[in-house]
MMTF fields as JSON, N, C-alpha, C and O atoms, coordinates in Angstrom:
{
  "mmtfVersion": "1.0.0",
  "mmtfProducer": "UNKNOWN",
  "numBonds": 342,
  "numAtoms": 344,
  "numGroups": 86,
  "numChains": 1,
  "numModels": 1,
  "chainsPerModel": [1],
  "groupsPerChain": [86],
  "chainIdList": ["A"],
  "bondAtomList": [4, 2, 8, 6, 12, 10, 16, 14, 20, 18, 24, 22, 28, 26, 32, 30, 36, 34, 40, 38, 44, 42, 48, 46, 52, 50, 56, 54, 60, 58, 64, 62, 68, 66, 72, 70, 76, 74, 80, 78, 84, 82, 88, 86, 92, 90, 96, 94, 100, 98, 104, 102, 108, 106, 112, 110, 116, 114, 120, 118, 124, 122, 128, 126, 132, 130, 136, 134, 140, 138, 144, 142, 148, 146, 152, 150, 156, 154, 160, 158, 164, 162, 168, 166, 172, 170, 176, 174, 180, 178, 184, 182, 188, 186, 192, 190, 196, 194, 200, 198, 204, 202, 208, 206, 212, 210, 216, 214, 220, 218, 224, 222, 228, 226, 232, 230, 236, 234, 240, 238, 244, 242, 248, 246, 256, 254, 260, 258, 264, 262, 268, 266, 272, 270, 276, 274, 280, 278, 284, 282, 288, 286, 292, 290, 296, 294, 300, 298, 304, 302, 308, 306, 312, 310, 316, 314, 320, 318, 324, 322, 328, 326, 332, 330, 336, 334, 340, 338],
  "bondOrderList": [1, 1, 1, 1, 1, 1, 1, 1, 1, 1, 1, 1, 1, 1, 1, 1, 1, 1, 1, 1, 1, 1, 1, 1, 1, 1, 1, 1, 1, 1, 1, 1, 1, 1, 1, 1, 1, 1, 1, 1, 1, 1, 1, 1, 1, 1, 1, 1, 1, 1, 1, 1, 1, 1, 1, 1, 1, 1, 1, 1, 1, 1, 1, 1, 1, 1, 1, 1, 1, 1, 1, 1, 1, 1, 1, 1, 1, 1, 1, 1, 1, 1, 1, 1],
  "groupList": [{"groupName": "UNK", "atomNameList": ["N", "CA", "C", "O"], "elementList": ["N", "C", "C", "O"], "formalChargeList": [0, 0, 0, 0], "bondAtomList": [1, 0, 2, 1, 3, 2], "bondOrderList": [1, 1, 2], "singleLetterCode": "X", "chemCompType": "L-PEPTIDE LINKING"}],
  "groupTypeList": [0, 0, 0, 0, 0, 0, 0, 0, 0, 0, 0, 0, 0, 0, 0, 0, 0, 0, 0, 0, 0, 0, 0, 0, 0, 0, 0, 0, 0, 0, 0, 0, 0, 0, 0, 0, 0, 0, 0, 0, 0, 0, 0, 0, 0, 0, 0, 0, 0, 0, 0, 0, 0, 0, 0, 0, 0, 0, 0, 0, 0, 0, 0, 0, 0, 0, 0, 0, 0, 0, 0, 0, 0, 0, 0, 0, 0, 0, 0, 0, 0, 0, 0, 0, 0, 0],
  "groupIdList": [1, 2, 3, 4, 5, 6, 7, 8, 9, 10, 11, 12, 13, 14, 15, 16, 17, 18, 19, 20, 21, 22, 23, 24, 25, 26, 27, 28, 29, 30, 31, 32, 33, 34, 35, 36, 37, 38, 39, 40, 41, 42, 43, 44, 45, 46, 47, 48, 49, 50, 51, 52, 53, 54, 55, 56, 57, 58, 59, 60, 61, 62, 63, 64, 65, 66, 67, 68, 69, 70, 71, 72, 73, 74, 75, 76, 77, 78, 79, 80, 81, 82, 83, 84, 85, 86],
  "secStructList": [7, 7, 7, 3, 3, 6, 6, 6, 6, 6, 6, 6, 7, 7, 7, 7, 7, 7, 7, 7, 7, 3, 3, 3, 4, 4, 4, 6, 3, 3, 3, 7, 1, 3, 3, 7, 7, 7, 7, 1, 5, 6, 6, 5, 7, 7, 7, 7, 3, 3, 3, 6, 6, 3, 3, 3, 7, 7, 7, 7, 1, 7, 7, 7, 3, 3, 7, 2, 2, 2, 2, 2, 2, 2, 2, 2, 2, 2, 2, 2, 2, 2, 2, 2, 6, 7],
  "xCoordList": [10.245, 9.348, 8.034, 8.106, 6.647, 5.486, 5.233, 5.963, 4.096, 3.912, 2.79, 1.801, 2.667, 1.307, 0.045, 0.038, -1.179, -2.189, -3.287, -4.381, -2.45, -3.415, -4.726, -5.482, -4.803, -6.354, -7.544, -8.692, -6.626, -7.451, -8.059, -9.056, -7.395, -7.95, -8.705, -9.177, -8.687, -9.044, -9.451, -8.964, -10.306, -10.443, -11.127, -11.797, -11.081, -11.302, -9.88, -9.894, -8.705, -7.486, -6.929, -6.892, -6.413, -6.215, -4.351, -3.651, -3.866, -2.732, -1.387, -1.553, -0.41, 0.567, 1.761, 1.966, 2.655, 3.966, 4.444, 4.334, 5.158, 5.884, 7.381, 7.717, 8.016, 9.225, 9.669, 9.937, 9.794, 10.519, 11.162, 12.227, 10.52, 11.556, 11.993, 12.435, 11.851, 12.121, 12.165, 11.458, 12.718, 12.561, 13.306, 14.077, 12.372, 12.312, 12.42, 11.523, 13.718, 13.895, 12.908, 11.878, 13.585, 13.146, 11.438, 10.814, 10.873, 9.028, 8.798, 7.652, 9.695, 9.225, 8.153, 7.306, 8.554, 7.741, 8.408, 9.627, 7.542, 8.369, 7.129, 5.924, 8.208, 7.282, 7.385, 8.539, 6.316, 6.721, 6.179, 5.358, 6.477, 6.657, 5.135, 4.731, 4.299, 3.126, 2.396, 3.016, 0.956, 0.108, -1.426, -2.064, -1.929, -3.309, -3.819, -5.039, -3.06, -3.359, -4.098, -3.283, -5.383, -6.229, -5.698, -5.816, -5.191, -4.841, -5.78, -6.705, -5.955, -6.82, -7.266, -6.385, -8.432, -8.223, -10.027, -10.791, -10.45, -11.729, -12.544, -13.663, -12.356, -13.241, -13.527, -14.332, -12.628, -12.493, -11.045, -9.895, -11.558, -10.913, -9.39, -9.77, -8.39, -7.108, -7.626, -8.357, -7.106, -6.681, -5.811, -5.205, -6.013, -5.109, -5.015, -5.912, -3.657, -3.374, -1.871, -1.248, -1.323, -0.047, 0.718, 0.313, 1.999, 3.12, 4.466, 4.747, 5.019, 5.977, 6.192, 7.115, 4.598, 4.563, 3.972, 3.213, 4.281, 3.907, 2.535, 1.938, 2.349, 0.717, 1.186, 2.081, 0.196, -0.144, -0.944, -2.12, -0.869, -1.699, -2.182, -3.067, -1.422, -1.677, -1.133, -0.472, -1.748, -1.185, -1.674, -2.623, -0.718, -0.706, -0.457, -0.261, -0.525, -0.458, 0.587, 1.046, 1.278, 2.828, 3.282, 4.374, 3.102, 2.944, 2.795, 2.668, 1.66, 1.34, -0.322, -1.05, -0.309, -1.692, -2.963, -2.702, -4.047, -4.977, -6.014, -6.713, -6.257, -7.502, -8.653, -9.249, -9.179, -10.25, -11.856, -12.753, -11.796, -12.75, -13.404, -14.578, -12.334, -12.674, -12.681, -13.856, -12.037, -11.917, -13.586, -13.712, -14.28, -15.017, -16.204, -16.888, -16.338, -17.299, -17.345, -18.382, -15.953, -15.979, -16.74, -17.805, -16.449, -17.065, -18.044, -18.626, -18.935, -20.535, -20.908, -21.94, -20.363, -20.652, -21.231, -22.268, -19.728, -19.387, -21.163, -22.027, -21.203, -21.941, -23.462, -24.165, -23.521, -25.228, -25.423, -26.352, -24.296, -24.34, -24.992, -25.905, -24.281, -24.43, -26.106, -26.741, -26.925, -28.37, -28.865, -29.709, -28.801, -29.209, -29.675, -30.758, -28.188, -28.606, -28.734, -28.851, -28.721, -29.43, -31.44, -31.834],
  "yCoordList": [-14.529, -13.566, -13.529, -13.25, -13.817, -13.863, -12.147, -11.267, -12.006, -10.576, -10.384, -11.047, -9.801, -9.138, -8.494, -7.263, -9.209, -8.793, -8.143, -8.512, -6.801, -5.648, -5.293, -4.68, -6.112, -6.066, -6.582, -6.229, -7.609, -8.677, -7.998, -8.414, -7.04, -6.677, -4.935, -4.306, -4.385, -3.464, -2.657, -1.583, -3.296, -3.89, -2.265, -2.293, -1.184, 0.295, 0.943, 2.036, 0.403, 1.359, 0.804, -0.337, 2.203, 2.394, 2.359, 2.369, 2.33, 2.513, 2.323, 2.766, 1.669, 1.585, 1.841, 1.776, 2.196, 2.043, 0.958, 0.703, -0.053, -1.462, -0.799, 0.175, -2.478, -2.473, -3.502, -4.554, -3.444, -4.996, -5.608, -5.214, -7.018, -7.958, -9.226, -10.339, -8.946, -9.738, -9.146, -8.138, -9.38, -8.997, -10.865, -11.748, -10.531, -11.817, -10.84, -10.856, -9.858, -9.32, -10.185, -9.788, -11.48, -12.057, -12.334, -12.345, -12.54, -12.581, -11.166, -10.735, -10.464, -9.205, -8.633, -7.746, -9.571, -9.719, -8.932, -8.891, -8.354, -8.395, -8.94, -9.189, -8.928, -9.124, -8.392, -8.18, -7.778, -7.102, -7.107, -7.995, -6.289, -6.387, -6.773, -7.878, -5.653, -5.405, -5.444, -5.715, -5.115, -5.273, -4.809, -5.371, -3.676, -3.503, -4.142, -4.212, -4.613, -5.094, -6.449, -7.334, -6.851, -8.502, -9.206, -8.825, -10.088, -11.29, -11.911, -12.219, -12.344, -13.125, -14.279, -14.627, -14.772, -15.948, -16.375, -15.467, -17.317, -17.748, -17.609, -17.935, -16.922, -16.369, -15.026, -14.526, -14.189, -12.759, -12.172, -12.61, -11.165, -10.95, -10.112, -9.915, -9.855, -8.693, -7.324, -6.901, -6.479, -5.051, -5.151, -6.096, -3.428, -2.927, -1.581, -1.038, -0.914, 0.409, 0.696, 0.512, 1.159, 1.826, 1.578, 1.618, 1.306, 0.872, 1.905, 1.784, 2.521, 3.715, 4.251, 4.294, 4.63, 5.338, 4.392, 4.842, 3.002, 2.138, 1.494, 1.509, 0.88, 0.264, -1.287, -1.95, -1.597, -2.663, -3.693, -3.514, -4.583, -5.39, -6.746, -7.414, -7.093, -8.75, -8.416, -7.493, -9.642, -9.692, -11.426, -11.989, -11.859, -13.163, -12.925, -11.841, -14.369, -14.26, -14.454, -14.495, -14.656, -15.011, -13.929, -13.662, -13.529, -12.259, -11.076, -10.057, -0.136, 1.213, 1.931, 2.586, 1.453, 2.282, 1.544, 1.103, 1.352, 0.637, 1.136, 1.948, 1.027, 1.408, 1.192, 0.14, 2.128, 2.189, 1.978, 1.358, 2.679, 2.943, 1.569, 1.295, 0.629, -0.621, -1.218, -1.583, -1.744, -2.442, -1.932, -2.992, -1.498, -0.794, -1.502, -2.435, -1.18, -1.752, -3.178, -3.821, -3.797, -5.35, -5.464, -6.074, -5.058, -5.489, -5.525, -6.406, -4.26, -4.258, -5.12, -5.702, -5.433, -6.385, -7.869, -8.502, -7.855, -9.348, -9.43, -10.289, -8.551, -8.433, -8.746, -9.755, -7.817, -8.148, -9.599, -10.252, -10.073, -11.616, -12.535, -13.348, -12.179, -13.017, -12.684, -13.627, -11.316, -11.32, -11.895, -12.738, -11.882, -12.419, -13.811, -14.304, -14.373, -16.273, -16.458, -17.616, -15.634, -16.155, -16.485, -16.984],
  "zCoordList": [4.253, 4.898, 4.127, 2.93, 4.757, 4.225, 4.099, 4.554, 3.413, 2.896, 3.916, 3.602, 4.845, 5.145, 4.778, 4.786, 4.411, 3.608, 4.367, 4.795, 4.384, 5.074, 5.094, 5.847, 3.574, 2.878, 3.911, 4.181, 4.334, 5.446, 6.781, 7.371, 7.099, 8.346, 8.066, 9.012, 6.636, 6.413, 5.075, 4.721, 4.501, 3.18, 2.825, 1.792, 3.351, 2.89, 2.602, 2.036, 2.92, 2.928, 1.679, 1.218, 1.181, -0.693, -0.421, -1.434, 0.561, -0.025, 1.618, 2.754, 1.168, 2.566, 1.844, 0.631, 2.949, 2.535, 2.943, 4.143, 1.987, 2.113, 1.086, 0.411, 1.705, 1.047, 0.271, 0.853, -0.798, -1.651, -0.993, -0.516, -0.769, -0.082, -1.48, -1.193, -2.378, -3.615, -4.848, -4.874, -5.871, -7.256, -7.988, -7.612, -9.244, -10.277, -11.563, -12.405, -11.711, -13.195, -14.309, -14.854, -14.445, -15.696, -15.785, -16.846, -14.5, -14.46, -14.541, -14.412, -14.727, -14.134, -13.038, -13.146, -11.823, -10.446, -9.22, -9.057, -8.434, -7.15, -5.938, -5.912, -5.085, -3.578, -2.585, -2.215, -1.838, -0.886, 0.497, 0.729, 1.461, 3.062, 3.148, 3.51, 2.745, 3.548, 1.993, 0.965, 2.062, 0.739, 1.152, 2.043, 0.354, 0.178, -0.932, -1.08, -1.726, -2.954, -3.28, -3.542, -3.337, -3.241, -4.298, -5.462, -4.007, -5.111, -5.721, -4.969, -7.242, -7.925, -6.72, -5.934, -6.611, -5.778, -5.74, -6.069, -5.465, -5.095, -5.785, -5.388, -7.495, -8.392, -8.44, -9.225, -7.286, -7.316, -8.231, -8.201, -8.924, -10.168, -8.878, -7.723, -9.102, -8.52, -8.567, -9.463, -7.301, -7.531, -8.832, -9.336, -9.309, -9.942, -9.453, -8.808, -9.839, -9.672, -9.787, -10.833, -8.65, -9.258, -7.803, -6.641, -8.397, -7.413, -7.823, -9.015, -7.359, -7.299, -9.057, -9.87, -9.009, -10.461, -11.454, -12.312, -11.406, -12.749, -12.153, -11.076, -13.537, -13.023, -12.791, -13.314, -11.774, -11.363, -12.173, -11.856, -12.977, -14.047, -13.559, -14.093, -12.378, -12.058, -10.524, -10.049, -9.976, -8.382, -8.397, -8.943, -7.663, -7.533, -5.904, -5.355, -5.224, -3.476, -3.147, -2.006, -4.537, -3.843, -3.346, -3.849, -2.941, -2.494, -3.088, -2.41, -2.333, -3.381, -3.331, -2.585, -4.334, -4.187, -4.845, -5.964, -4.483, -5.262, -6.166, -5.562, -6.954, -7.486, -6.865, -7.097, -5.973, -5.436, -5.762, -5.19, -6.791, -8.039, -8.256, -8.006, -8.83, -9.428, -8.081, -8.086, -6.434, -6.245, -5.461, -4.849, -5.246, -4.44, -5.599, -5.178, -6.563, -7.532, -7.463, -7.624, -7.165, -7.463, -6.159, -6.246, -5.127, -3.773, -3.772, -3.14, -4.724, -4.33, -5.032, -4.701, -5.991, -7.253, -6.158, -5.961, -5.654, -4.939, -4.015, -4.19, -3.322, -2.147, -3.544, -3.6, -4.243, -4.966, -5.077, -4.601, -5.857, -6.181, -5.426, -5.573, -4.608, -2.842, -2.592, -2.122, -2.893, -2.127, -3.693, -3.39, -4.772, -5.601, -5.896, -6.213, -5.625, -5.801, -4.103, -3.702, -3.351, -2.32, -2.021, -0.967]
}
């Protein structure tokens, strides 16, 4: 089951309810249903925030709640860049 990256169609919403469809005890990883959460990828740094109480430190695509704060800064960040070296 692929994870649904909610992010994709609504890149303002901080938070969904999903369900673990995986755990990796020993990576200490899981995966789940649905995801607001942006994966490292293209030279854009990951969300962080908090998943049923604990923090969120890494997100990979292999497949709670986001830090808004930061991901909202990275965006404008993203967006200046872009009119800058344009």
């Amino acid at each position: 089951m692929d994870t649904d990256l909610v992010y994709l169609r609504d890149a303002y919403l901080t938070e969904v309810d999903a369900e673990v469809i995986d755990v990796d005890a020993e990576e200490r990883t899981l995966a789940l249903d649905r995801t607001v959460f942006y994966a490292t990828g293209g030279g854009e740094p990951h969300d962080t925030g908090v998943l049923a109480g604990l923090p969120v430190v890494g997100v990979r695509k292999e497949g709670g709640e986001i830090d808004w704060d930061r991901r909202h800064a990275l965006m404008r960040t993203h967006t200046a860049l872009h009119v800058l070296c344009g």
